[in-house]
RODO-2510 file (C-alpha; in nm, 4 decimals, decimal comma):
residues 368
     n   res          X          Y          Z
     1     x    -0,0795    -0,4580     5,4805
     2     x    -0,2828    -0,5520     5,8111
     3     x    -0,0085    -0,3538     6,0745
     4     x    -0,0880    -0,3127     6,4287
     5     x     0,0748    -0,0791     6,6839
     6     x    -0,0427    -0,1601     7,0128
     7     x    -0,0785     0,0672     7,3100
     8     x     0,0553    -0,0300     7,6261
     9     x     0,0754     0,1041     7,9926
    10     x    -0,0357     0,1221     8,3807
    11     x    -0,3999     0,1994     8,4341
    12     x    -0,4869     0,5685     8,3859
    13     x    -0,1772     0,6892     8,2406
    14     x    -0,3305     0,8099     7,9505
    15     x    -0,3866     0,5349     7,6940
    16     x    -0,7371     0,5604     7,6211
    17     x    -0,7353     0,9646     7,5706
    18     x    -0,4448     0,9345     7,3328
    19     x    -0,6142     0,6237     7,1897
    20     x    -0,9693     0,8553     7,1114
    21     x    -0,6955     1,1596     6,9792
    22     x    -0,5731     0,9302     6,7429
    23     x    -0,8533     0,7106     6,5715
    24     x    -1,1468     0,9845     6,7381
    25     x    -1,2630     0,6677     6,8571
    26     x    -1,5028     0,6596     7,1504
    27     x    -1,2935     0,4389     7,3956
    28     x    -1,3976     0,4495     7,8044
    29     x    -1,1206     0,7002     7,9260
    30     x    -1,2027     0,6787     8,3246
    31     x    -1,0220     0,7733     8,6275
    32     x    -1,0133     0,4239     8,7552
    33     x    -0,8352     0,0796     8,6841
    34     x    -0,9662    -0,1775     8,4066
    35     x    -1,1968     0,0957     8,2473
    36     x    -1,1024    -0,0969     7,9325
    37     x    -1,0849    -0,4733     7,9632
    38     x    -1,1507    -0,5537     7,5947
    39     x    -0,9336    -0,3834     7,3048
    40     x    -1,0511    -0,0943     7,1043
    41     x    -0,8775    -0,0992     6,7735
    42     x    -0,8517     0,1940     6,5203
    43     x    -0,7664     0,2913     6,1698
    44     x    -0,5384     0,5752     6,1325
    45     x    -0,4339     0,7721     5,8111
    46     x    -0,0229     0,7962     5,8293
    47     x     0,0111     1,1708     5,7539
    48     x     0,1774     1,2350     5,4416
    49     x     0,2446     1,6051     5,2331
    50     x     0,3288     1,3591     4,9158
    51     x     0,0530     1,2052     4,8775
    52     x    -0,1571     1,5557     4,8672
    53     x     0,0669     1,7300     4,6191
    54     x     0,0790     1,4359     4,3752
    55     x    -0,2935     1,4816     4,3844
    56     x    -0,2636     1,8767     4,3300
    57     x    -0,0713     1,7634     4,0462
    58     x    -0,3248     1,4812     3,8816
    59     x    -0,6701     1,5668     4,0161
    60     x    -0,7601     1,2077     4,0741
    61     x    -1,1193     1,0954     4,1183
    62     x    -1,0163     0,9965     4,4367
    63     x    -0,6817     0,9655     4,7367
    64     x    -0,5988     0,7197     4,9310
    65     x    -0,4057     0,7212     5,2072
    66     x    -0,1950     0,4574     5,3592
    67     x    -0,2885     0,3213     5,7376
    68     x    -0,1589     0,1713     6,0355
    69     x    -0,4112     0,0060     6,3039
    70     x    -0,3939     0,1057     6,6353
    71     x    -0,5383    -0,1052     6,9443
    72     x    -0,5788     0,0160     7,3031
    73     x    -0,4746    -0,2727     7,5291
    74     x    -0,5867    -0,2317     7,8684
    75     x    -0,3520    -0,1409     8,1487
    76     x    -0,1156    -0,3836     8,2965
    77     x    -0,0001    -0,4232     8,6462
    78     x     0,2500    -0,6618     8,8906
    79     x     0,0924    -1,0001     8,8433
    80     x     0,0113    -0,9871     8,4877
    81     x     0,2087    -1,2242     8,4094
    82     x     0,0582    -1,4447     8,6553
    83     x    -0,3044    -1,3355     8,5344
    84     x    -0,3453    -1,0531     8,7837
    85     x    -0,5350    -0,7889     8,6747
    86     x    -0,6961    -0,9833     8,3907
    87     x    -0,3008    -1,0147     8,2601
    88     x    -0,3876    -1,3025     8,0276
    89     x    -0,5779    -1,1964     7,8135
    90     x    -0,3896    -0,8478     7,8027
    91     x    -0,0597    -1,0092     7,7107
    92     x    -0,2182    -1,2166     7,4120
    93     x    -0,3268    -0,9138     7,3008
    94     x    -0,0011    -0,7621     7,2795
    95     x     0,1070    -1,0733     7,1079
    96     x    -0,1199    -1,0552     6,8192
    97     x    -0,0053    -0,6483     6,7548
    98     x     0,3239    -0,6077     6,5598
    99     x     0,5046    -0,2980     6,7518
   100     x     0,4331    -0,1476     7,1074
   101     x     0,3625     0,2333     7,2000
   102     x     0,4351     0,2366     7,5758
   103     x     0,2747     0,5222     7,7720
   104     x     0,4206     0,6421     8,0284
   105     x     0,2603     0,9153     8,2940
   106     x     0,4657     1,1681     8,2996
   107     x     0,2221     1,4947     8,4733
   108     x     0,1313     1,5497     8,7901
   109     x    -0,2331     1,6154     8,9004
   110     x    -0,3917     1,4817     9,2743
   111     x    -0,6935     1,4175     9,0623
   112     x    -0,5625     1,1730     8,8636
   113     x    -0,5039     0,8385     9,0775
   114     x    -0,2059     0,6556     8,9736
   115     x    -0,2428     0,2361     9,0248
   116     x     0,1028     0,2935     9,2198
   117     x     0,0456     0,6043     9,4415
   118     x     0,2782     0,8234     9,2787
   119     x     0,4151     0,9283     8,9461
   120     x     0,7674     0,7490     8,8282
   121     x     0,7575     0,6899     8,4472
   122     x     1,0924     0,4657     8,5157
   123     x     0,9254     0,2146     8,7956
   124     x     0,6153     0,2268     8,5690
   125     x     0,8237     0,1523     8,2985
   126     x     1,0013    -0,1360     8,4487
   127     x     0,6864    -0,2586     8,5695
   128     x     0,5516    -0,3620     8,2081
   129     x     0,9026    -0,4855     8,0999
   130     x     0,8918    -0,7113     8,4108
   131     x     0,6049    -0,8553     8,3217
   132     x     0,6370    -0,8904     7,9746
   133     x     0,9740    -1,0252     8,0494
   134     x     0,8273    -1,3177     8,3100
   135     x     0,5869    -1,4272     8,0350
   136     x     0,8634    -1,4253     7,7533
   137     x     1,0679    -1,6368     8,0003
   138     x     0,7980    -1,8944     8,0459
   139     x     0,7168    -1,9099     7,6393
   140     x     1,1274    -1,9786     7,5944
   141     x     1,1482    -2,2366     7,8772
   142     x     0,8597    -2,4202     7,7535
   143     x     1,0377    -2,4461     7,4134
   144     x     1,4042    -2,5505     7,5425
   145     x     1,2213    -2,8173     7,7321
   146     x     1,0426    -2,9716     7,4051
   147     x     1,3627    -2,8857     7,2057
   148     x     1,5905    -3,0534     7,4295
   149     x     1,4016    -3,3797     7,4010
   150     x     1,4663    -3,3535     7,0308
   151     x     1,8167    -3,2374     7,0127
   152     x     1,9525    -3,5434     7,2085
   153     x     1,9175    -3,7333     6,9107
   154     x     2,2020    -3,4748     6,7764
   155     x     2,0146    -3,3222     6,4656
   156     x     2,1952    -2,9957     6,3749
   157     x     1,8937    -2,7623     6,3238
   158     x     1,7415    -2,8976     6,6815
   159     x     2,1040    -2,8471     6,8733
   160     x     2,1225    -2,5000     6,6706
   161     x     1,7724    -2,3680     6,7934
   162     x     1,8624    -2,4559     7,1045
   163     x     2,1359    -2,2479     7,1673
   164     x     1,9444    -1,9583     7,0518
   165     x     1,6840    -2,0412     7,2947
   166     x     1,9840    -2,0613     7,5887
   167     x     2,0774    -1,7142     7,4830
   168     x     1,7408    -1,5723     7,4479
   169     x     1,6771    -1,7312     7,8297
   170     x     2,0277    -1,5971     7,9537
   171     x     1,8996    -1,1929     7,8344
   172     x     1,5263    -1,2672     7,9597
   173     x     1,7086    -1,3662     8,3173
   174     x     1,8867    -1,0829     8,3117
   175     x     1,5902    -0,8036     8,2667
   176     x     1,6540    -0,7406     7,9008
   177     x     1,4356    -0,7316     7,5986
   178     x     1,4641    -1,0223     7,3343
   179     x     1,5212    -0,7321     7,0346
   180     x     1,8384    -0,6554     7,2022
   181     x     1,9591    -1,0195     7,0543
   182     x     1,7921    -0,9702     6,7152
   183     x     2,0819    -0,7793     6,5798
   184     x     2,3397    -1,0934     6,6393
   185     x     2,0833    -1,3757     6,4920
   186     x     2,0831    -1,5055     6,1499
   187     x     1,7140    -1,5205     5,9531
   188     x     1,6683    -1,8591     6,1011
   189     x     1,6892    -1,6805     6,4614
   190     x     1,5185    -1,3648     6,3952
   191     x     1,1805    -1,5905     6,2537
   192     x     1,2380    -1,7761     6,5643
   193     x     1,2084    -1,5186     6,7958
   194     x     0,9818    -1,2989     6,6039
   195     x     0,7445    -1,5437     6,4551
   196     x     0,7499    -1,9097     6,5864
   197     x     0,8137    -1,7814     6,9848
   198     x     0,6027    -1,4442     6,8935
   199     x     0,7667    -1,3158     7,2120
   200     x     0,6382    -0,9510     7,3789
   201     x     0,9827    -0,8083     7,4720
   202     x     1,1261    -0,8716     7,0712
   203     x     0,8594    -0,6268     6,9657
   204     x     0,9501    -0,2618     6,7861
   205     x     0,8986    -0,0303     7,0646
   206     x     0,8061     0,3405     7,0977
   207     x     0,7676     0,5170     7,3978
   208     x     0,5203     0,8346     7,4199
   209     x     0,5976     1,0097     7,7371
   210     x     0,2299     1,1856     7,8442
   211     x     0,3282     1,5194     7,9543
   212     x     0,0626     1,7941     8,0488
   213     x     0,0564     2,1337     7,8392
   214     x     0,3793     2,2873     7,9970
   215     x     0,6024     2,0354     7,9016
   216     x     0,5102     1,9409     7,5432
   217     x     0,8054     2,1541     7,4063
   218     x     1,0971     2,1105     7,6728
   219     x     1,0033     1,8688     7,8673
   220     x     0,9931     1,7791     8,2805
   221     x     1,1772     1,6270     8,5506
   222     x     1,0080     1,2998     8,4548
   223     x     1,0646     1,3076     8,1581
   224     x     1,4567     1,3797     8,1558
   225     x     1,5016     1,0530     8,4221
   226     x     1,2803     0,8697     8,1939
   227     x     1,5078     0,9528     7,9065
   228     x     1,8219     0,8848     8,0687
   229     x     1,6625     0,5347     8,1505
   230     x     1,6267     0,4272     7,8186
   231     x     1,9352     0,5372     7,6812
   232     x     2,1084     0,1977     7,6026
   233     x     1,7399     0,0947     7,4098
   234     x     1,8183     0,2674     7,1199
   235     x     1,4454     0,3335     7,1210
   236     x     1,2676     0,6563     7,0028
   237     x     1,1161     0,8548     7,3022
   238     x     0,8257     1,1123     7,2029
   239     x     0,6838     1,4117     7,4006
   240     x     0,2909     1,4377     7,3488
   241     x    -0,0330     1,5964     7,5589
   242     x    -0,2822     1,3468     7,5638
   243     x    -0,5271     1,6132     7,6800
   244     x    -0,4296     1,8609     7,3820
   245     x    -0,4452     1,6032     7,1642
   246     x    -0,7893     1,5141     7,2700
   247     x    -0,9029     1,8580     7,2016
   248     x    -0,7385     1,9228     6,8729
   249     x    -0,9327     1,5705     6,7690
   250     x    -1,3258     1,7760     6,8822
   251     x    -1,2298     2,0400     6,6729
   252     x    -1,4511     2,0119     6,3590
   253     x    -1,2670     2,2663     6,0867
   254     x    -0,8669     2,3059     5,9542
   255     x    -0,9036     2,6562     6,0162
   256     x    -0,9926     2,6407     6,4422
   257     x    -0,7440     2,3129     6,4504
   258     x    -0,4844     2,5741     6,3362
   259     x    -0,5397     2,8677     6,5231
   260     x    -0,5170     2,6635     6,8401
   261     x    -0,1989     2,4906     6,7338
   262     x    -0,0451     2,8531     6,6729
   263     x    -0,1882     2,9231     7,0315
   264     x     0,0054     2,6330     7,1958
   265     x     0,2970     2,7089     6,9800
   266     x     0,2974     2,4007     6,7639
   267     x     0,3589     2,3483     6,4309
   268     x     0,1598     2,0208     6,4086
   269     x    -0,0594     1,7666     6,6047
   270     x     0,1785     1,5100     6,7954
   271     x    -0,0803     1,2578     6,6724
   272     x     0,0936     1,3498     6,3648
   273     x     0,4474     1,2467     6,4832
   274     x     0,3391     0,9393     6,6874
   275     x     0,1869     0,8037     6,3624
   276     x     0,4988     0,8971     6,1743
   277     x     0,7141     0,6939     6,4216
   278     x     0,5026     0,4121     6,4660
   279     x     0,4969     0,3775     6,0621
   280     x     0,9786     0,3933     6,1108
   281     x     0,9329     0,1495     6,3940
   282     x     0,8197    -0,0846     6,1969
   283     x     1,0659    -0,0386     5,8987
   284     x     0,8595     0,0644     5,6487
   285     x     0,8650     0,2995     5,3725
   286     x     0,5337     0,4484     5,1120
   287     x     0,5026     0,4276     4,7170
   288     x     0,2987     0,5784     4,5250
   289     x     0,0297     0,5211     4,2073
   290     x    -0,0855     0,8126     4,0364
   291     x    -0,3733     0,8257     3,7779
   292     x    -0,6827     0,9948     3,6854
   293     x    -0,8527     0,7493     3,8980
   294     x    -0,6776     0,7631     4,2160
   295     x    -0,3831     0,8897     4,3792
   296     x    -0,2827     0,6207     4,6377
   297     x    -0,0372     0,5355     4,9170
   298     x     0,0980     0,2027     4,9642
   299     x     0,2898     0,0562     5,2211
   300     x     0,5687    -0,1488     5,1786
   301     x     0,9354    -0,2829     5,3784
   302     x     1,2095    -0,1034     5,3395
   303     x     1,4466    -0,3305     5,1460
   304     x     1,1442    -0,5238     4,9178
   305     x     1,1999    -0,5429     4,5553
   306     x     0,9560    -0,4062     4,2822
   307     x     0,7761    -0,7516     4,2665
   308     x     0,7002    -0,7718     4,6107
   309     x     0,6287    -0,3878     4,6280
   310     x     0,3323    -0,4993     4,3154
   311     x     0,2080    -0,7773     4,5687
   312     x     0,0957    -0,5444     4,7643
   313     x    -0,1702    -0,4241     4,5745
   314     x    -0,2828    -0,7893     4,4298
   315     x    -0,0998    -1,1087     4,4370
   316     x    -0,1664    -1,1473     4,0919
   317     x     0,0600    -0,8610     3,9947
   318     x     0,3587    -1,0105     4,1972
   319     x     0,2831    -1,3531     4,0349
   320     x     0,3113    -1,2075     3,6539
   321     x     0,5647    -0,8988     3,7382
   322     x     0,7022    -0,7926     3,3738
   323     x     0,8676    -0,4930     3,4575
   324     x     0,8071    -0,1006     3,6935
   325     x     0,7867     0,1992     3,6005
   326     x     0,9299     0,4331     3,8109
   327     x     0,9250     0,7706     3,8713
   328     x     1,1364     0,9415     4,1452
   329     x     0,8749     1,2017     4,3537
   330     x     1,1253     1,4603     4,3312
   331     x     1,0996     1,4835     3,9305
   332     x     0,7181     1,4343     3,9220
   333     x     0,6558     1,7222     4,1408
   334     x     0,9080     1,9349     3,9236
   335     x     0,8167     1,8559     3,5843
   336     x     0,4308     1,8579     3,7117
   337     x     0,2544     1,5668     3,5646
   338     x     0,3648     1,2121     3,4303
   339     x     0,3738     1,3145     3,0172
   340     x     0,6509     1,5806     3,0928
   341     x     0,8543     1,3566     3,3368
   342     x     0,8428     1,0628     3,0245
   343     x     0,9234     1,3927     2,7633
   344     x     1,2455     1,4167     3,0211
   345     x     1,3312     1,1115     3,0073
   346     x     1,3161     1,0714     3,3443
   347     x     1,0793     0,7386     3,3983
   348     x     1,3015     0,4777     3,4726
   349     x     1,2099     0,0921     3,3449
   350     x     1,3240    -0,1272     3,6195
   351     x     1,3301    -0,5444     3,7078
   352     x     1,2549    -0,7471     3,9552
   353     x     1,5829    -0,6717     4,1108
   354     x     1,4595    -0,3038     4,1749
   355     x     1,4754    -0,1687     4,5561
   356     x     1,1894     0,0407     4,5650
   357     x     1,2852     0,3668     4,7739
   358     x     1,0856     0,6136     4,9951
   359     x     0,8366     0,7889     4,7612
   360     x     0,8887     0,6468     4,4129
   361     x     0,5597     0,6753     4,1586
   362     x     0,5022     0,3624     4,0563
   363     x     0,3261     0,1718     3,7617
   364     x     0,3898    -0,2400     3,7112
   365     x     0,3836    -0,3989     3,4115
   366     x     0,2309    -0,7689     3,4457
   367     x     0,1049    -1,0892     3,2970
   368     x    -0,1372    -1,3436     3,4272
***
């Protein structure tokens, strides 16, 4: 699966530094507006202790991980909307990704110039969702118009889309996100919003607070009125040092990676959580195969059923689905290798009405 998280922000509030952390791409990270004007885009491993003990366990000729992409969008500012600032072509960007990691600044440093003049992660915050907001608006009112032409002839599906469309338009006019209505629409309205109107503010959205070294752990001033900004959002809020992420991502061995992460007093990168939370934003959950091979990740909804979870590797094996195999992680790891876990009678033989869960081992029985 193709995903895209895209990262979005003011000018130099960290983007492209946390961008380089993540994918150790080479992206221009300048004290200065618009050093990036095009999109950098990234492939990122999703971190994942499963994966490298089911491979302790089979010695596979190979592992692969599952991935998420990750695309630095240049920086917004007021206007974008209106095309200041190159806004455009920055908003379609954000249109094509499928969730949003919003950086906010939240360090102080004179050295660092700040688009604004001054560091407030909520103003910079409501900046973007402004702006996003505005163009939303315009996307929705273009469609009531054409829909309103068609639903005076009284066809149900016309006069049903739009009143979603009136809603949607009432909560853009009001300076909230379109996600906040995506709980209270049917299917019909969710693909509508999500798909046929593509629309910024329904996005999945994470928000990485940029802190500097001192505040990784507990936190600042900025960060705390940040928080208490987002509260009603029911959106996940992460602490991370774009500068110490950028140096943990120069370090060439495990071993001085490690040390320095003891030295900081962290148990892990927060590249590692961001890329764990981008990967729940977007609802989704990892299988596994396991063979001589290769071990391998695979990405998946949560919710999808064992033929759609076979799709995923090849459309063929979704087209002739027979049956799964399954084998809970839990017992592999346990029993130590597939021939025991079968000996146990633990593999289970499931349908096409199987849920697959959060770590299952999986093998799919198909005909073409």
């Amino acid at each position: 699966m193709a995903l895209q998280c895209g990262i979005v922000g003011l000018p130099n509030v960290g983007k492209s530094t946390l961008f380089n952390a993540l994918t150790s791409g080479k992206a221009l990270a300048a004290n200065y507006p618009f050093a990036t004007k095009d999109p950098n885009v990234g492939v990122i491993t999703v971190p994942d202790e499963r994966l490298d003990k089911l491979a302790e366990l089979v010695d596979p000729q190979r592992i692969v991980p599952t991935t998420v992409e990750i695309v630095d969008i240049a920086g917004l500012i007021k206007g974008a909307s209106q095309g200041e600032g190159l806004g455009n072509q920055f908003l379609a960007n954000i249109r094509e990704v499928d969730a949003i990691v919003h950086v906010v600044r939240c360090f102080d440093d004179d050295n660092v110039v700040h688009v604004d003049g001054s560091v407030n992660p909520v103003r910079d915050k409501e900046i973007i969702d402004l702006e996003l907001g505005l163009k939303d608006l315009e996307t929705v009112e273009k469609r009531i118009e054409k829909v309103s032409r068609a639903a005076k002839a009284g066809n149900k599906d016309d006069l049903r889309t739009l009143e979603v469309l009136n809603r949607i338009k009432a909560l853009l006019e009001s300076g909230k996100p379109a996600r906040e209505l995506l709980a209270g629409l049917d299917e019909d309205g969710v693909m509508l919003v999500t798909r046929d109107l593509s629309l910024l503010t329904a996005k999945p959205t994470l928000y990485v607070c940029n802190v500097d070294e001192s505040a990784i752990e507990s936190g600042n001033a900025h960060t705390e009125a940040f928080k208490t900004a987002v509260t009603g959002e029911n959106a996940e809020v992460i602490l991370i040092c774009a500068g110490i992420e950028a140096q943990i991502a120069d370090m060439e061995s495990k071993e001085e990676r490690a040390e320095f992460l003891e030295m900081m007093g962290l148990s892990e990168p927060g590249k590692n959580r961001l890329i764990r939370a981008c990967y729940s934003l977007l609802n989704l959950i990892t299988y596994f195969t396991a063979g001589e091979k290769e071990v391998r990740a695979w990405t998946v909804r949560r919710g999808a059923k064992a033929p759609e979870a076979a799709g995923v590797i090849h459309s063929d094996f979704e087209k002739g689905f027979i049956r799964a195999e399954v084998i809970k992680y839990a017992d592999f790891v346990n029993l130590g290798s597939e021939a025991k876990v079968k000996e146990a009678g633990k593999m289970a033989v499931e349908g096409k009405e199987y849920v697959v869960t959060d770590g299952d081992v999986m093998h799919f029985r198909f005909n073409v």
